[in-house]
Structures are given as structure tokens and as C-alpha cells.
N, C-alpha and C positions, 0 to 999 in steps of 0.2 A: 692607942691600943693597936695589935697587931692586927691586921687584915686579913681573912681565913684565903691561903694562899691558892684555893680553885679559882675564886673567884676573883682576885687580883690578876690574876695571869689571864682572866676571861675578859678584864676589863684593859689591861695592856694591852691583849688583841685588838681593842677599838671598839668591843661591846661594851654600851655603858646597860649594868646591870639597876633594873627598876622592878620595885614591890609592887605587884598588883593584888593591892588590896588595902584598905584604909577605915581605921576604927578611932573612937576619941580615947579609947581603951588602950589604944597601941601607941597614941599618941603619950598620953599621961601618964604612962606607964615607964614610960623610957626605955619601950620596945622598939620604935621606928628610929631612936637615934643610937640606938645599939645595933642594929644593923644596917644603919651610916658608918659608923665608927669601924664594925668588923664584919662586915659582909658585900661591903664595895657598892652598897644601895645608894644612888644617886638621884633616884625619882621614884613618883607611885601614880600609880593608874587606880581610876574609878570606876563603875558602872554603878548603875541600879542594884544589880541584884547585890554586890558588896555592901551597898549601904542599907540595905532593907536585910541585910543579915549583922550589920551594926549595930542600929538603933534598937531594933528588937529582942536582940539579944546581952543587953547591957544598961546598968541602970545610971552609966552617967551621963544619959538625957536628961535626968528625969526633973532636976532645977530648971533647963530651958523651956522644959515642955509643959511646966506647971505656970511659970511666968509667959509665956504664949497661949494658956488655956485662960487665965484670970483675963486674959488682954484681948478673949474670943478672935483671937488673928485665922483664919481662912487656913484651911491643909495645909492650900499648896504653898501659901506664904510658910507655913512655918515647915514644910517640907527647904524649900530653897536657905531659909537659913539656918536651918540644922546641916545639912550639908555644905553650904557657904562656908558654918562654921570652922565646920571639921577642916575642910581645903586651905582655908586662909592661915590654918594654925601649924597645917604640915607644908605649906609654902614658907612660912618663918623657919622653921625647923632648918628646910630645907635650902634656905636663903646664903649660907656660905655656902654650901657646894654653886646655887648659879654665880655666885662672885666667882670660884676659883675656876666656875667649865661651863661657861657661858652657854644655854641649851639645856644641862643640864641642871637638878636642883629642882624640876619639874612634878608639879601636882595638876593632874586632869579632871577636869569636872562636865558631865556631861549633858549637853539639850537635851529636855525631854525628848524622848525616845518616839513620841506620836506627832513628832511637827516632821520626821524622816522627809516626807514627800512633800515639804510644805518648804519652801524656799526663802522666801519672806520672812515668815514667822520665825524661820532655824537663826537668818542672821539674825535677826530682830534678840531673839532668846539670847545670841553667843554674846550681842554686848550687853544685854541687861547683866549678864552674868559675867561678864567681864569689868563690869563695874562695881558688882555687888562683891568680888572678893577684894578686888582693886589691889592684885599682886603683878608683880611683872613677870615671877615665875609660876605663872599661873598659865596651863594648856585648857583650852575652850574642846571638848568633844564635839565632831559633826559628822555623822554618818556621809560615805561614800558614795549615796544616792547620787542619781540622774538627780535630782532636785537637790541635794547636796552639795553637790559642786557650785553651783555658781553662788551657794552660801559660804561657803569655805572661799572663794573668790574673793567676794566683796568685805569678808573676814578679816583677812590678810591687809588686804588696801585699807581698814581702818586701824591697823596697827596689831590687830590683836593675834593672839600664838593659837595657834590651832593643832590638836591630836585628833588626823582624818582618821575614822575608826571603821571599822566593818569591809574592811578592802580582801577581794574574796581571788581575785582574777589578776594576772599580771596588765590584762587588758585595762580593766578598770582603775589599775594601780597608774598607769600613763593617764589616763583623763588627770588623775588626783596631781600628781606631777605638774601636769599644765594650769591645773585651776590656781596650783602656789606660784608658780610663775608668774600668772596671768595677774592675781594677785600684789605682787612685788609691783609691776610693772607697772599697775592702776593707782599705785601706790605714787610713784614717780612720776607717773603721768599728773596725775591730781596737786603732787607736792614736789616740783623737781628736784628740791634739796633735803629730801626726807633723810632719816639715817632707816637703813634697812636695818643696823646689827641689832635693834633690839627684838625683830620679829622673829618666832622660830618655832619650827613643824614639824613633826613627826608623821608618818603615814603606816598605820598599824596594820597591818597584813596578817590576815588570820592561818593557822599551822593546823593544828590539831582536828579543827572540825571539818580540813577538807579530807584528812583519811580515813575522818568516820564516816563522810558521807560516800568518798567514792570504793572505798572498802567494802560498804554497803551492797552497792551495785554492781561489785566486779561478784561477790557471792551470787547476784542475782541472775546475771549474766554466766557463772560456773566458770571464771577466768579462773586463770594459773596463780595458784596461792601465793607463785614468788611477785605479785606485782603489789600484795599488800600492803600498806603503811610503808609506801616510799612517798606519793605523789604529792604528799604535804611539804615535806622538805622540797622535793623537785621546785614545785610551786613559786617556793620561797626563794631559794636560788637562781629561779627564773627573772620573778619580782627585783631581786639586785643586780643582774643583768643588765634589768630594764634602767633602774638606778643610776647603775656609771655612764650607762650611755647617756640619758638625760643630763646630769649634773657634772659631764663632760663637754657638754655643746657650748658653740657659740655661744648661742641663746642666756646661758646659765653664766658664764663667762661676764658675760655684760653687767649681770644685776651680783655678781659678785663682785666686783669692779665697783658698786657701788658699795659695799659693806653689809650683802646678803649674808645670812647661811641655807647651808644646802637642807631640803628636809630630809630629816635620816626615816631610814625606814624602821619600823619599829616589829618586832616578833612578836604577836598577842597571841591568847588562847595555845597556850606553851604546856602547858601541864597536860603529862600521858593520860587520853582517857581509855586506851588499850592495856591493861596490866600484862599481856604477853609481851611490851616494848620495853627495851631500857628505858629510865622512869626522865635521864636526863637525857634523850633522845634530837629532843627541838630545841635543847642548848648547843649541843655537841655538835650538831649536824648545822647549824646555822651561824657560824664563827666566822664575820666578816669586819674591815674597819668602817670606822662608821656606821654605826646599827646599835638598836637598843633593844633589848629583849627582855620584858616584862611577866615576873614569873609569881605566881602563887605561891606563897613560903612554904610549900612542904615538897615546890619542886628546887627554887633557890637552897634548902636545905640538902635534898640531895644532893646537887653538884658541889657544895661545899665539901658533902663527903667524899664523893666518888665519882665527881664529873670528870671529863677527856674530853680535849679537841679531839674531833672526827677531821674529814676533807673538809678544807677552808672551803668557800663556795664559788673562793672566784677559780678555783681549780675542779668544777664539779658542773659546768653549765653543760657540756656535752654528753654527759651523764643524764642530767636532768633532763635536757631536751629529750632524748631516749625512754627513758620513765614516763612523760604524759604521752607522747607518742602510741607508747604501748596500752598506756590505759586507754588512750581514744580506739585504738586497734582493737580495745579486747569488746570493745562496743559501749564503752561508757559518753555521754552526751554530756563534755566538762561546760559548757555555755547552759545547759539545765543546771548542772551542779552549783553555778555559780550563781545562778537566780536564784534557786530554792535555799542554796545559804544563806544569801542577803536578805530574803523576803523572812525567813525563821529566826537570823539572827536579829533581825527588829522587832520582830514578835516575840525570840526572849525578853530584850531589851525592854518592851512596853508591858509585857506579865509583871517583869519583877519594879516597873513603873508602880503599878496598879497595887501590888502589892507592898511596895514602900508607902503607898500614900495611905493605904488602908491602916497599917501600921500607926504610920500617925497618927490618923482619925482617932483607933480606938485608943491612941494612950494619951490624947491631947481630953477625952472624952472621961482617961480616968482621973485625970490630972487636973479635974476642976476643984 
């Protein structure tokens, strides 16, 4: 079937287009491979809160979760294999596309969301769950924490693909950079003759919630209206900047030379929560090679209908540079901004935690 032609021409550019969002509904359906086939979908991103609006909302749980309820198996057990499930069935799905675009073909699944600051426990989690789907195009989520990192490290060095998630900061986005290197390299170190092509990374950089948060604070401050709902894109632009320079180095060089891939960086939190913005705003404005950007299907559907490359980004960094610039000018503290994202986005993360498992409880509960 024909390929709907925005988003072919978005994927030519070097954006490989990924569904964020995953149902057993969409699977069984012959949803998810209907926009493989005509919507240029290559991958799909998970969280919590998509899965807790899954299971509860759909009753083809309801045979596992009766066979889990007779067999008194524990939440979180039967939390991890209702989602295992799901993941390992859209990794088969998705399993030609990683033959044909190595990288891609990608389903993410991610550590509970309350080991964030727990180092140990995160990698501890990413192989059990690295085992438990036992795909190769399988991406392990691991928040971008200070305690994150050197789990995404030691990650990597046991072979496994990691989707670094919650990356708020260009600053932050370089630690993540180095922990994959550092990663590769521990790899080598450990096994001289390892093959690196089969490991591969994404580093998901958040768009949207940084213009609502500093949007926020430019009204608070009474800055000049024209600096609203730029700094997200800037942001992001800045982020790939940071990208070529790293995955240009010596350094990167080397462990490519061994049969690495580079981690691409990924566009999450893509969908306008501003209705005064064009709706495909953090498609358009974020059109680089190499980069994945993961969309909510009712923004992947808009740019199917009416999306346009905006300014590529690697023609846009002295722009951007100018854009936070001015927002630090107008009096905004972007090193606050970036802490109180990371610290809220893992408190979504762990709500919609809490509420997946509760979910389960009570239908594991009616399912006796």
C-alpha cells in the first residue's frame, strides 16, 4: 500500500516516524500494522500512563487477567506481564522493519518509574525486563537522572538497547551522550571482540512541556509575548547541535570503527498542548537526519494531513541560541525549569505508576 506522502517525505528527511502509544486493541486490530504499511510508523513508545489507559479501557485483558487471578499471581507480577505482553507482540509486528532499518522496528518499555533515583535497582529492573520480553528490538526505558546514568551505562555494557527518557536540558542531554559512550566502551573493555551493531539508543528530549513550563513564567515575569512557544523548539535544536558535535568526535569515531550506532535523538512529548499553535508545530520545526520523533496519533494524523517542513535545524542553531538567550534575559531561571521538569515528569510517571497497578488490582480482584 501507498505511503501517505507527508509523512514519507518526513521520513526521507532522516526522521524515522514512531507511534507513541500501544494498546492490545491496536495491536489485534490491525491498527498498528496499518500504519506501518501507510503512515511510515517504524517504532512505538510506551509510558505508564498509555498503559493504564489500555488495560482499563478495553476488555481484551480480560482471559489473562482471569488466568492470573485463579493462579493469585501478586499486581506487580501480573502488571509486568500484561505489559511484557503487549511489547513482545508489537516487537514481532515490528520485527521486518528492524531487519530492513537496523535501530529501527523499535517497542519501548519502561522501569518502574519509583527506582528514578535508585541506580542499582534501575539496571537491576532493565535486565530483568530485558529478559522477560527477550526481543532484540526491544528499547529498555531509563530516566535521565543523576542516578540514571551510570544505569543506562552499565545498561549498554550488557548489551541491552536503551530509550534514555525524561532528558529536559541540552546539558543533561551531553551527560546521556557520555553514559552511551561510556557504555560501548565498558562493553569493549569487558569483551574486546564484542560486536557493538546489535546495541542501539535513542535519547528522548522533551519539546512541549518546556513551553508550557517557561511560557508559564515569561507571563509571570510580564515578558514580551513574542518570546512565547519558541523555547521548546530552540531547545531541541540546541540538543542536536549538541549531537553532531558528540557523534562527530574522535571519541565516537573509534567505537564506530568497532560496529557502533550512533544514539539518535528522539522528539517526545510532541503533541501541541497550546491550541493557539499549529497542531504539527514540533514535527515541522524539528526536521533533522537522523532523529526520531514520536507522536500521539491525532498529531501523526495531522501532519499526514497538513504537515510542512519548517527551517531544518541544522540551519536554525543561531536562531535558537538567540531564543533562550532572550528567555534567560526576560528573567526566566532555565536550570530551575529543568529541575522542576524532571522532578514532575517522574511524578507523572509514578501517578500514572500507581494508577496502572491499582487498575490491575481491582480487575485481577473482579476476575476471580
Amino acid at each position: 500500500m501507498a505511503q501517505n506522502e507527508n509523512l514519507a517525505d518526513l521520513s526521507s528527511a532522516g526522521v524515522a516516524v514512531w507511534l507513541d502509544d500501544l494498546s492490545r486493541d491496536r495491536i489485534r486490530s490491525g491498527n498498528l500494522q496499518a500504519l506501518v504499511d501507510e503512515h511510515s510508523v517504524v517504532g512505538v513508545t510506551t509510558n505508564p500512563t498509555i498503559f493504564a489507559a489500555a488495560i482499563s479501557g478495553s476488555e481484551s485483558y480480560d482471559d489473562q487477567l482471569h488466568a492470573m487471578a485463579v493462579r493469585e499471581v501478586t499486581v506487580e507480577e501480573a502488571l509486568r506481564t500484561i505489559t511484557a505482553a503487549d511489547v513482545r507482540d508489537a516487537c514481532d509486528l515490528l520485527a521486518p522493519v528492524a531487519e530492513r532499518q537496523p535501530g529501527d522496528g523499535r517497542v519501548s518499555l519502561e522501569v518502574a518509574p519509583g527506582l528514578a533515583n535508585d541506580t542499582d535497582a534501575t539496571a537491576a529492573e532493565a535486565a530483568h525486563l530485558w529478559w522477560l520480553v527477550d526481543r532484540p528490538n526491544l528499547f529498555i526505558k531509563i530516566p535521565a537522572t543523576e542516578a540514571g546514568l551510570p544505569a543506562i551505562q552499565t545498561s549498554i555494557s550488557r548489551g541491552i538497547s536503551v530509550n534514555v527518557t525524561l532528558i529536559f536540558s541540552p546539558e543533561r542531554y551531553r551527560k546521556v551522550m557520555d553514559a552511551y559512550l561510556s557504555g560501548l566502551e565498558q562493553r569493549l573493555a569487558d569483551e574486546p571482540e564484542a560486536d557493538l551493531s546489535g546495541i542501539a539508543s535513542v535519547a528522548s528530549f522533551f519539546v512541549s512541556r518546556v513551553d508550557t513550563e517557561i511560557d508559564k513564567r515569561l507571563d509571570a515575569v510580564g515578558a514580551d509575548a513574542s518570546l512565547k512557544s519558541k523555547a521548546g523548539v530552540a531547545n531541541a535544536q540546541l540538543a542536536y547541535q549538541a549531537y553532531e558535535e558528540v557523534f562527530s568526535s574522535d571519541r565516537w569515531k573509534a567505537l564506530e570503527a568497532k560496529g557502533a550506532r550512533p544514539q539518535r535523538p528522539l522528539w517526545a512529548s510532541t503533541g501541541v498542548k497550546n491550541p493557539d499553535l499549529p497542531d504539527t508545530l514540533y514535527i515541522s520545526e524539528l526536521i533533522a537526519p537522523g532523529t526520531v520523533n514520536t507522536m500521539p496519533e491525532k498529531t501523526l494524523m495531522a501532519y499526514a494531513d497538513h504537515g510542512s517542513p519548517g527551517t531544518p535545524v541544522q540551519k536554525a542553531y543561531e536562531d535558537a541560541t538567540a531564543v533562550m538567550q532572550s528567555v534567560k534575559d526576560a528573567g526566566v531561571d532555565l536550570d530551575d525549569v529543568f529541575r522542576v521538569l524532571e522532578v514532575e515528569g517522574i511524578q507523572k510517571f509514578v501517578d500514572s505508576w500507581d494508577e496502572l497497578t491499582e487498575s490491575v488490582r481491582t480487575q485481577l480482584e473482579d476476575k476471580k
